[in-house]
C-alpha positions, 0 to 999 in steps of 0.5 A: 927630677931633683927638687932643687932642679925643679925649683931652679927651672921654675924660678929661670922661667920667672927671671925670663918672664920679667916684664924689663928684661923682655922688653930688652929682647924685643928691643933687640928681636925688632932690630934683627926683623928689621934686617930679616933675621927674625920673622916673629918676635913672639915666636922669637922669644919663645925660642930664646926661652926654649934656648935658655932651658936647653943651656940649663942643661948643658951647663949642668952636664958641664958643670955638675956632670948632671945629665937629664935623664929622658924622663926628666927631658919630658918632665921638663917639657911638662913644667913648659906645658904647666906654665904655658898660659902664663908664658903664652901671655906675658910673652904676647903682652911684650911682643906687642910693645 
């Protein structure tokens, strides 16, 4: 995966990670479990954060006509498994407010 490539996903996981903005969207995910569209908040955050990186690599198709190759796919899916015990704990930490 490109350097730069790399660095952004890294720095987007720690913009989604901000302790403000997740609160936003647990504020949000409890009004949709109250109307039973969510079941989880931290399953639905984590969701929102897979989502996230997924659209990272559409805008960059669309964009920059950048497509991720599958071995970039599954390094994407390597820098997810590095940050999963910061991810896993800054995500409890917020669905628990």
């Amino acid at each position: 995966m490109d350097p730069a490539i790399r660095e952004y996903i890294m720095k987007h996981i720690d913009n989604f990670l901000n302790e403000e903005k997740l609160l936003k969207k647990v504020s949000l995910f409890k009004e949709y479990q109250k109307i039973g569209l969510v079941s989880s908040i931290e399953n639905a955050l984590y969701g929102a954060l897979i989502e996230s990186l997924h659209d990272i690599t559409i805008v960059l198709n669309v964009f920059e006509g950048y497509s991720l190759t599958s071995g970039e796919m599954l390094e994407l899916v390597d820098i997810i498994k590095n940050e999963s015990s910061k991810i896993k704990s800054v995500v409890s930490k917020a669905s628990s407010h």
